[in-house]
C-alpha positions as CSV (number, residue, x, y, z in Angstrom):
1,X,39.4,19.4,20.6
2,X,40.1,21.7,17.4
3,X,40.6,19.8,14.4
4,X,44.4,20.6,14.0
5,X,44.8,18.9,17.7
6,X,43.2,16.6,16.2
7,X,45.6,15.7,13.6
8,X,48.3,16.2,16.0
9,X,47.3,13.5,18.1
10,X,46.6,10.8,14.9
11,X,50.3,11.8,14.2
12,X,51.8,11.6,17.4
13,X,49.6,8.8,18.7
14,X,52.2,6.1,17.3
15,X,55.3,7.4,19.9
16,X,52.9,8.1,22.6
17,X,51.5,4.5,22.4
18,X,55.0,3.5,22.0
19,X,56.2,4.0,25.0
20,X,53.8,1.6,27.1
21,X,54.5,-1.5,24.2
22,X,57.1,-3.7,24.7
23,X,59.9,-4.5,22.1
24,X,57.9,-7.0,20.0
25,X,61.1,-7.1,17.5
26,X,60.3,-9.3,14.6
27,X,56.8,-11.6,15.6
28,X,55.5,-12.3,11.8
29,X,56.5,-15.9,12.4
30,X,54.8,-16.5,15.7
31,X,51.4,-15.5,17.6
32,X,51.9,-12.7,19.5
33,X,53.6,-13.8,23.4
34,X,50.5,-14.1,25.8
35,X,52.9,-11.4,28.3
36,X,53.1,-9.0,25.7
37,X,49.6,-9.3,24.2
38,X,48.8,-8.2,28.2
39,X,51.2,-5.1,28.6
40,X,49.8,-4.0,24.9
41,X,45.8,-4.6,26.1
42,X,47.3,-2.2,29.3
43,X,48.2,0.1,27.5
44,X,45.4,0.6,25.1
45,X,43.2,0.1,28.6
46,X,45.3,3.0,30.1
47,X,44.1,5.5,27.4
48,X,40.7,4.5,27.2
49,X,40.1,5.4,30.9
50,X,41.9,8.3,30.7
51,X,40.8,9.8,27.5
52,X,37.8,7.8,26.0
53,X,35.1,10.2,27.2
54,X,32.3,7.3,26.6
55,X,34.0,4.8,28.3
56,X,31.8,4.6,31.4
57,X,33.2,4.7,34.7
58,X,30.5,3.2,36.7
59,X,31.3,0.5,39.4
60,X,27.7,-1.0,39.3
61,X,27.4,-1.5,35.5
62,X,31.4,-3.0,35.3
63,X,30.8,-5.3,38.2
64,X,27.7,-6.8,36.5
65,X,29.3,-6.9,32.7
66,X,32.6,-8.7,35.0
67,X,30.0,-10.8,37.2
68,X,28.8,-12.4,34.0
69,X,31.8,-12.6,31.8
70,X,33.2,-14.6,35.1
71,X,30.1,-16.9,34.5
72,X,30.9,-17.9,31.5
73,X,34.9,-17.3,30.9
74,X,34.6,-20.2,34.2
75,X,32.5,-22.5,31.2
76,X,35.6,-21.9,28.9
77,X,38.1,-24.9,28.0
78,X,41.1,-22.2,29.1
79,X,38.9,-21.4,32.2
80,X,41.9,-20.0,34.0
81,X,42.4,-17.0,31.6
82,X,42.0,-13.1,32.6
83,X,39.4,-11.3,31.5
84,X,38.1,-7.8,32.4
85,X,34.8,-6.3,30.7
86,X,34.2,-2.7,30.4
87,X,31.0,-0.6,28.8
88,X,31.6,1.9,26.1
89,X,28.4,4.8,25.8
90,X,28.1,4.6,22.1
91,X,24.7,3.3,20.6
92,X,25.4,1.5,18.4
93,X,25.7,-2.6,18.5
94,X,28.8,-3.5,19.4
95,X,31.2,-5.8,21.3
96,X,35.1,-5.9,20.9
97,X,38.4,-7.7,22.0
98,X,41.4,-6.1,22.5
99,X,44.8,-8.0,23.2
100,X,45.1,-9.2,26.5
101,X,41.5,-10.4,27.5
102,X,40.0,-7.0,27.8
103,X,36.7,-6.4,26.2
104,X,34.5,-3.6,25.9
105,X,30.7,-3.6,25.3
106,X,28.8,-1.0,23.6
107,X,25.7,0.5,25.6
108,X,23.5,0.4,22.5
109,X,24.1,-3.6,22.8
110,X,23.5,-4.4,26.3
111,X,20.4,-2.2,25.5
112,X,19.4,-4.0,22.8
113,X,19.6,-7.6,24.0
114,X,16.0,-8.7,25.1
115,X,17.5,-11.3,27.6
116,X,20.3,-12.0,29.4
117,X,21.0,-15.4,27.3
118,X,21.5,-12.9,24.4
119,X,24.1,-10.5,25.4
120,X,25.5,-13.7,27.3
121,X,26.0,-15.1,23.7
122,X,27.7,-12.1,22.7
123,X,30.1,-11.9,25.6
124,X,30.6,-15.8,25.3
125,X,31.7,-15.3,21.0
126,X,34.3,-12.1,22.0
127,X,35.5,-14.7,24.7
128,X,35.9,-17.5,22.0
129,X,38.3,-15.4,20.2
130,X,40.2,-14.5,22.8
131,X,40.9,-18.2,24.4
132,X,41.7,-19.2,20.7
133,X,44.1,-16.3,20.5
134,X,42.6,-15.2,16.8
135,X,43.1,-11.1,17.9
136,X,46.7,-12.1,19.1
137,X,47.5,-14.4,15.8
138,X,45.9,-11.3,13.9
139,X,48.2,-8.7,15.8
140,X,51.5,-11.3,15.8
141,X,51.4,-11.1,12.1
142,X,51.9,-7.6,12.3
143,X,55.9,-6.0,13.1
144,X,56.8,-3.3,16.4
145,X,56.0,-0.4,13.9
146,X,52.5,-1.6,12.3
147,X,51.3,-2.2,15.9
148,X,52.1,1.0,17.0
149,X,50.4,2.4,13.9
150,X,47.2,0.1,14.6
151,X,47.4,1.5,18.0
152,X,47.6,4.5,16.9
153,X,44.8,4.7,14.4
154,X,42.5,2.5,17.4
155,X,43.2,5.5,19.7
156,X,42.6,8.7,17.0
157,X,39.0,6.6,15.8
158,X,38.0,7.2,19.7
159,X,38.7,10.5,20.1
160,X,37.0,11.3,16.8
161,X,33.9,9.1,17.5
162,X,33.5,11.0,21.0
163,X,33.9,14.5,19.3
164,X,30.8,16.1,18.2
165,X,32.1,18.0,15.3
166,X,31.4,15.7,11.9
167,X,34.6,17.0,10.4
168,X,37.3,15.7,13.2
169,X,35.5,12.4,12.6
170,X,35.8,12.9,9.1
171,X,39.6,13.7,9.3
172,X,40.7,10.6,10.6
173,X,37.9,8.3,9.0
174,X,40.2,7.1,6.2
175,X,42.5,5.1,9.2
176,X,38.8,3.0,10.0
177,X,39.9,1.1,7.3
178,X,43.4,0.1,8.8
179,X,41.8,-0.8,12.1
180,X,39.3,-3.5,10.3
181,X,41.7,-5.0,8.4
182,X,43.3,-5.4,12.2
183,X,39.9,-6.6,13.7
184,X,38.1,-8.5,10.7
185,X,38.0,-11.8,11.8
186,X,38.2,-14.8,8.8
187,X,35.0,-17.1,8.2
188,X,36.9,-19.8,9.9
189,X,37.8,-17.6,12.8
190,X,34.1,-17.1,13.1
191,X,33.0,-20.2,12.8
192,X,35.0,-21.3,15.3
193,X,34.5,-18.5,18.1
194,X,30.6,-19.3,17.3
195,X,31.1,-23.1,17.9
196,X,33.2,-23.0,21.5
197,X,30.7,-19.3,22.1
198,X,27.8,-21.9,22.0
199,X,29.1,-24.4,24.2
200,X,30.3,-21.8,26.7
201,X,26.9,-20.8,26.6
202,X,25.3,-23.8,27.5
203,X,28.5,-25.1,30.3
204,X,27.1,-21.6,32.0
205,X,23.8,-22.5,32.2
206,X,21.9,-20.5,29.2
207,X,19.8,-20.3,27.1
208,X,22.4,-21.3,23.8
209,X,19.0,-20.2,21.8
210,X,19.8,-16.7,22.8
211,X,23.0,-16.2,20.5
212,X,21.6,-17.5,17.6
213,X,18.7,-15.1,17.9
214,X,20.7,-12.3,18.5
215,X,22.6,-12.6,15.7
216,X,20.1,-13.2,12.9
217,X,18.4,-10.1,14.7
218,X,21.6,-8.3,13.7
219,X,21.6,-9.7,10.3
220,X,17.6,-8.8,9.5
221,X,19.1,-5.2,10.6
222,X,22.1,-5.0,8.8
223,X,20.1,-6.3,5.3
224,X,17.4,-3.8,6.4
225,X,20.4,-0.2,6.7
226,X,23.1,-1.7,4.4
227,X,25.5,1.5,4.5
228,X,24.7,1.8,8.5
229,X,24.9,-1.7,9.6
230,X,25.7,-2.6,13.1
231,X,29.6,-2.2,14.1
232,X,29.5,-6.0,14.9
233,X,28.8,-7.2,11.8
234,X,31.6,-4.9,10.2
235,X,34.5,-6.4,11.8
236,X,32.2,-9.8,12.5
237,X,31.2,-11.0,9.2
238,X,27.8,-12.6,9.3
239,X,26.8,-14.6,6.7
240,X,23.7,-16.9,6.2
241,X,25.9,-20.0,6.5
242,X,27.0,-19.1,9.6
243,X,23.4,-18.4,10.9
244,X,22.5,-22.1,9.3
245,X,25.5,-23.4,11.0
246,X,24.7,-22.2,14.3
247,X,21.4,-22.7,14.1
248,X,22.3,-26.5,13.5
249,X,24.6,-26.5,17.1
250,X,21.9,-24.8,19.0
251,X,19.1,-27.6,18.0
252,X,21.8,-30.2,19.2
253,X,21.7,-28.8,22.6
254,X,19.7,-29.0,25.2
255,X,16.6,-26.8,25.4
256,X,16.7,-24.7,28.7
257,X,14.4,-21.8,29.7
258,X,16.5,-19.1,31.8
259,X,14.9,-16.1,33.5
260,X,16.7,-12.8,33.6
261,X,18.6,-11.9,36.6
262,X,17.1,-8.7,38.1
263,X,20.8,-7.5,37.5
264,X,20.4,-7.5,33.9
265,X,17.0,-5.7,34.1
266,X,18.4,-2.9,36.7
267,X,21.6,-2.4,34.6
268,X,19.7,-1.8,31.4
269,X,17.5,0.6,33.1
270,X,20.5,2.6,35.0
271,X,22.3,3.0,31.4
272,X,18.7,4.1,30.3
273,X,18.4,6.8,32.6
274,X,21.9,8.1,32.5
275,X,21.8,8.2,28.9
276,X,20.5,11.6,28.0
277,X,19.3,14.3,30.0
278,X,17.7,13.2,33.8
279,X,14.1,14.7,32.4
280,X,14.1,12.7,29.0
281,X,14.8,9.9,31.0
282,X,11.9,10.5,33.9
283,X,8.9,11.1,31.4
284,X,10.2,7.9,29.1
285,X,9.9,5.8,32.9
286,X,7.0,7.7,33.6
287,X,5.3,6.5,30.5
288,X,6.3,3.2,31.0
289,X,4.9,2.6,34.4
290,X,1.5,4.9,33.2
291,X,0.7,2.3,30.5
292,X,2.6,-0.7,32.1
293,X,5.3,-1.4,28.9
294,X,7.9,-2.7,30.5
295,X,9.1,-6.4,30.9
296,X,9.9,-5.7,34.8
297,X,8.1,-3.3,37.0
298,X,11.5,-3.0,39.4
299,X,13.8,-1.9,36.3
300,X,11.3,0.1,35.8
301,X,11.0,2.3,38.8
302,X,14.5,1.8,39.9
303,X,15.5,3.9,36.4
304,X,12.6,6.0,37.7
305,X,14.2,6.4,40.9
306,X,18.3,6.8,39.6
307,X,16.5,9.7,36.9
308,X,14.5,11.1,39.7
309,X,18.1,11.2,41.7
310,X,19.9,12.6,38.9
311,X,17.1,15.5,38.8
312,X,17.9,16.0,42.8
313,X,13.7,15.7,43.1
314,X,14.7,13.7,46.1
315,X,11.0,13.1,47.6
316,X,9.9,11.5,44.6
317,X,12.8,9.2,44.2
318,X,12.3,8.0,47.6
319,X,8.5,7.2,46.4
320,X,10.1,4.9,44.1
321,X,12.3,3.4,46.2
322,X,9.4,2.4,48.6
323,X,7.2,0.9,45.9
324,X,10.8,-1.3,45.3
325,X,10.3,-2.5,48.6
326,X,7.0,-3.0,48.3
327,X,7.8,-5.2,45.5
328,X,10.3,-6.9,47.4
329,X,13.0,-6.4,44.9
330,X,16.1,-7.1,46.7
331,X,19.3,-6.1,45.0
332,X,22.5,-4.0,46.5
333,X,22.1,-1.7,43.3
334,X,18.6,-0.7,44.7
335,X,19.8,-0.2,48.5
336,X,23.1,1.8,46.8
337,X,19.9,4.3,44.8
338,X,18.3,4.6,48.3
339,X,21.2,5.6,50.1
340,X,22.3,8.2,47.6
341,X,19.0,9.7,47.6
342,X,19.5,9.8,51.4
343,X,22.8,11.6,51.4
344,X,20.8,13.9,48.9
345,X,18.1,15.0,51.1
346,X,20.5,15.5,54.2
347,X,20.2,12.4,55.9
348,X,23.8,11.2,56.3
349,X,23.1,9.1,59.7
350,X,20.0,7.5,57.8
351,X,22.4,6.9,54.7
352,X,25.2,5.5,57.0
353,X,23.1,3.3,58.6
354,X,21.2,1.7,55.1
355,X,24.8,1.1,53.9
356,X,26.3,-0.7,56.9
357,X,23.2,-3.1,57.1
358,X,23.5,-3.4,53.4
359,X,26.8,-4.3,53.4
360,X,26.9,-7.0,56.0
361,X,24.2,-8.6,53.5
362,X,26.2,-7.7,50.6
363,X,29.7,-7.4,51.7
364,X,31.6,-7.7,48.9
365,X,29.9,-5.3,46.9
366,X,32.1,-2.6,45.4
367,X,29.5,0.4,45.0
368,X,28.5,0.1,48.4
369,X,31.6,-0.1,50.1
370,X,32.6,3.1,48.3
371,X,29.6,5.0,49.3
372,X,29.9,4.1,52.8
373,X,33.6,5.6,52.7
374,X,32.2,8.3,51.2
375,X,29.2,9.0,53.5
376,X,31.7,8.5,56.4
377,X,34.0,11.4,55.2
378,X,30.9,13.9,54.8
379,X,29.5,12.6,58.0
380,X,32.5,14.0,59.7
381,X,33.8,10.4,60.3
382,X,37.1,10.6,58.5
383,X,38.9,7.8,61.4
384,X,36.4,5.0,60.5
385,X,36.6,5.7,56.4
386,X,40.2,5.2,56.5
387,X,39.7,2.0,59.2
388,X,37.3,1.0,56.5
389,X,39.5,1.7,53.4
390,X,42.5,0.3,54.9
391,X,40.8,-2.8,55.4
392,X,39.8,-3.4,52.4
393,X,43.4,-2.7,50.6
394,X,44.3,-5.7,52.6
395,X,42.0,-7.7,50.4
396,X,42.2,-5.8,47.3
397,X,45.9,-3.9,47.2
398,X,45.5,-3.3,43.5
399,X,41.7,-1.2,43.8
400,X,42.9,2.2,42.6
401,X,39.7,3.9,43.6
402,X,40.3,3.0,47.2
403,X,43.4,4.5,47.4
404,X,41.4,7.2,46.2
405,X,38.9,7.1,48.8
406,X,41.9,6.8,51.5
407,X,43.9,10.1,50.5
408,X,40.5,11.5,50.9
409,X,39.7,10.3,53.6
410,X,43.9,11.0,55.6
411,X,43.4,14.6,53.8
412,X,40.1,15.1,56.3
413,X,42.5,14.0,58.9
414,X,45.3,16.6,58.0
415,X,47.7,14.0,57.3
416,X,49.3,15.5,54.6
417,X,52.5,13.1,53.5
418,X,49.8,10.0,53.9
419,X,47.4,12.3,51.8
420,X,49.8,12.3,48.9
421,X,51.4,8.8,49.3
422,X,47.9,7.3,48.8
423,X,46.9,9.5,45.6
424,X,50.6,8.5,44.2
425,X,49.1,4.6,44.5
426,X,46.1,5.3,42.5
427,X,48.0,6.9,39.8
428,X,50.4,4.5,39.8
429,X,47.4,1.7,39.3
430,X,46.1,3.7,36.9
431,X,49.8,3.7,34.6
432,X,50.0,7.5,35.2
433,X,53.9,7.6,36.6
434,X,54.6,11.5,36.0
435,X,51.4,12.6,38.2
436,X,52.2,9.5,41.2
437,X,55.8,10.6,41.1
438,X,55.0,14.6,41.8
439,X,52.4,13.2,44.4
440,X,55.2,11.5,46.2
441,X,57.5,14.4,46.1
442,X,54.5,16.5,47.5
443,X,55.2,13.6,50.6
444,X,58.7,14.4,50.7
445,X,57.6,18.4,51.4
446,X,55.0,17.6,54.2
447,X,55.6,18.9,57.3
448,X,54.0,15.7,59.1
449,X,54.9,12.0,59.4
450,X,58.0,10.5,61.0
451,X,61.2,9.3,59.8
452,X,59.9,6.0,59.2
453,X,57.2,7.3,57.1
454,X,59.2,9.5,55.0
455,X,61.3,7.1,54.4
456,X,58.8,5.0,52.8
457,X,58.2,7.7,50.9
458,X,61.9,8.0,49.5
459,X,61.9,4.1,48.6
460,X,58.6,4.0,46.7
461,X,59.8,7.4,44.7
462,X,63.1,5.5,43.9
463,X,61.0,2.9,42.4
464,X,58.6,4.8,40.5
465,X,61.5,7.0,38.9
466,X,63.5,3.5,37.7
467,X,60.1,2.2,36.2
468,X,59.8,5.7,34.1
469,X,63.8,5.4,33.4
470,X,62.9,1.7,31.7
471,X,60.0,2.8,30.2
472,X,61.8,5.8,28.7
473,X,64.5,3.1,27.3
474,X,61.9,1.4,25.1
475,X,60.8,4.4,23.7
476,X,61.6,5.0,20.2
477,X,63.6,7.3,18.6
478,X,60.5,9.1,17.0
């Protein structure tokens, strides 16, 4: 993206954004409406997938990061509250909430944590905030036309952060500043995500020691690279009072030693090895094994073996995966490696037949139920894919990437019209309504399905075409 483009979109960012936020009208004298706070997290998730290029589409590292927010949202006094976690490729150590109950996580910071306890205590302070609604309080103070503008300045930070040309970052740094005064959160704010973050922590069964370390580790840091301190501690002031006062919480609880989930460890090492180039990431696994510095052996040579993957040296990857077994690490991250690497080499009916004994042990694994679709389609098994997709939209209606996996697998049937219908589906999950409503007009022009069909067709068009027509009416005049 040229630079101009790049000021186009800062200053057109505001209407774009404005057409997925509801009419707020006048909230200065309340908190923000828990509905709307949703619709406006939407719609700042819907242009993070679709445009945030380090926002990191990867099933296994989202279930885990979702697995353990679960864990510990569950611990929370508002225990029935949505919440949906998301990783961000960026180095640097940081965690955010955005209206709504969505939060992202930085790489660099599940990468950094040197046990689970600690990103847990992380995850469980970003929670805090959001159950005592500080970001919507924050945001309610704030008019239709400032949070539009905040918004917008959130969504031209991102696109300048994931350029590599210094200047586009440069031309839109001076909005940073309107974002933080957004995102700073007060002392008392702090204090208080820090107190409920702690006993979160310790309702979910960690180690509470693990968020106080974490964040005096941040602090020694920040005092250590005052003009590049961690992100965190920019929009999470941390002061040596608040280290004292949690320090004082954490001796009050209960001392409990946790171990690592091998999860954690596998996670950290996929993120690793997908980080850079599949080479960098092979001799820095290489070296770990050779002189045994690692704090787990199986991260270790599963990162080997995802690396080895990602290089296509296929033989050696399956080396790896052997001395996993040997280990007995067990883990459907480790049988998902194996049966990619098998599907790599050639060996589709050895692949097909890992994933359906992997699956009836772990059946309601995400990853491998989408490779197994997957495998099915190049196996030249398109009728059992869809069998196997369809069933699983009973359970999950709403997982976009399965409707995905179903036009894929009706287009290996030649069934055009279901081909289309299905695609529409995931891009109307995905908030995209132009490209769904020209996929279901492709369905109208199919020359196959019956009247019955088509004219499912016609009725879900109808309703996609009124939603844009409403959506349309809230959009300003700007």
């Amino acid at each position: 993206m040229k630079l101009r483009a790049l000021l186009l979109l800062a200053a057109l960012a505001p209407a774009v954004l404005a057409q997925d936020l509801p009419d707020l009208g006048d909230v200065s004298s309340a908190d923000l409406p828990p509905h709307m706070e949703r619709r406006i997290g939407e719609a700042i998730m819907r242009d993070i997938r679709l445009r945030e290029r380090s926002y990191i589409d990867d099933v296994e590292v989202e279930d885990y990061l979702n697995t353990l927010g679960t864990r510990l949202s569950a611990a929370t006094p508002e225990s029935g509250r949505h919440f949906q976690f998301f990783a961000i490729r960026d180095a640097t150590l940081n965690a955010f909430a955005l209206p709504g109950g969505y939060i992202g996580v930085h790489s660099g910071l599940i990468l950094a944590a040197q046990s689970e306890s600690e990103l847990a205590g992380v995850l469980a302070h970003e929670i805090a905030h959001v159950t005592q609604k500080h970001l919507a309080r924050l945001v309610g103070k704030q008019n239709q036309a400032q949070v539009a503008s905040w918004l917008a300045m959130a969504v031209a930070i991102l696109a300048a952060r994931s350029s590599p040309d210094a200047a586009q970052a440069a031309a839109v740094a001076g909005t940073a500043a309107g974002v933080q005064t957004v995102l700073n959160y007060s002392r008392e704010f702090e204090r208080e995500a820090d107190r409920i973050g702690i006993q979160t922590l310790e309702r979910a069964g960690f180690d509470v020691r693990g968020m106080g370390s974490f964040f005096e580790r941040m602090q020694k840091y920040g005092r250590l690279y005052e003009n590049n301190a961690p992100g965190y501690l920019r929009t999470h002031p941390l002061t040596t009072e608040r280290i004292s006062d949690m320090e004082n919480r954490i001796l009050q609880a209960h001392y409990r030693q946790v171990a690592d989930t091998l999860e954690f460890q596998l996670v950290r090492a996929k993120l690793r090895a997908t980080q850079g180039s599949p080479q960098d990431a092979i001799v820095e696994f290489e070296a770990q094994l050779r002189e045994r510095k690692y704090l787990s052996e199986a991260s270790a040579r599963y990162g080997h073996a995802v690396a080895l993957f990602l290089a296509k040296q296929y033989p050696a990857a399956e080396r790896e995966i052997g001395e996993l077994r040997r280990l007995k690490a067990v883990s459907p991250m480790i049988e998902s490696i194996a049966a990619h690497v098998m599907m790599g080499r050639g060996d589709q009916a050895g692949a097909l037949a890992l994933y359906r004994d992997a699956r009836a042990r772990h059946s309601r694994n995400k990853a491998l139920l989408y490779g197994q679709i997957d495998a099915l389609v190049a196996a030249g098994q398109p009728q059992e894919a869809l069998k196997t997709a369809t069933d699983e939209l009973q359970l999950t209606p709403s997982d976009a990437t399965l409707h995905g996996l179903q036009a894929k697998s009706y287009a290996a049937l030649g069934k055009r019209l279901h081909q289309h219908r299905a695609q529409a589906e995931l891009y109307a999950l995905r908030g995209q309504l132009v490209p769904a409503i020209q996929q279901l007009e492709l369905a109208q022009q199919a020359g196959d399905g019956d009247f019955f069909e088509h004219s499912q067709v016609d009725a879900r068009l109808r309703e996609l075409r009124a939603r844009q027509a409403e959506e349309m009416k809230q959009k300003p005049p700007f």
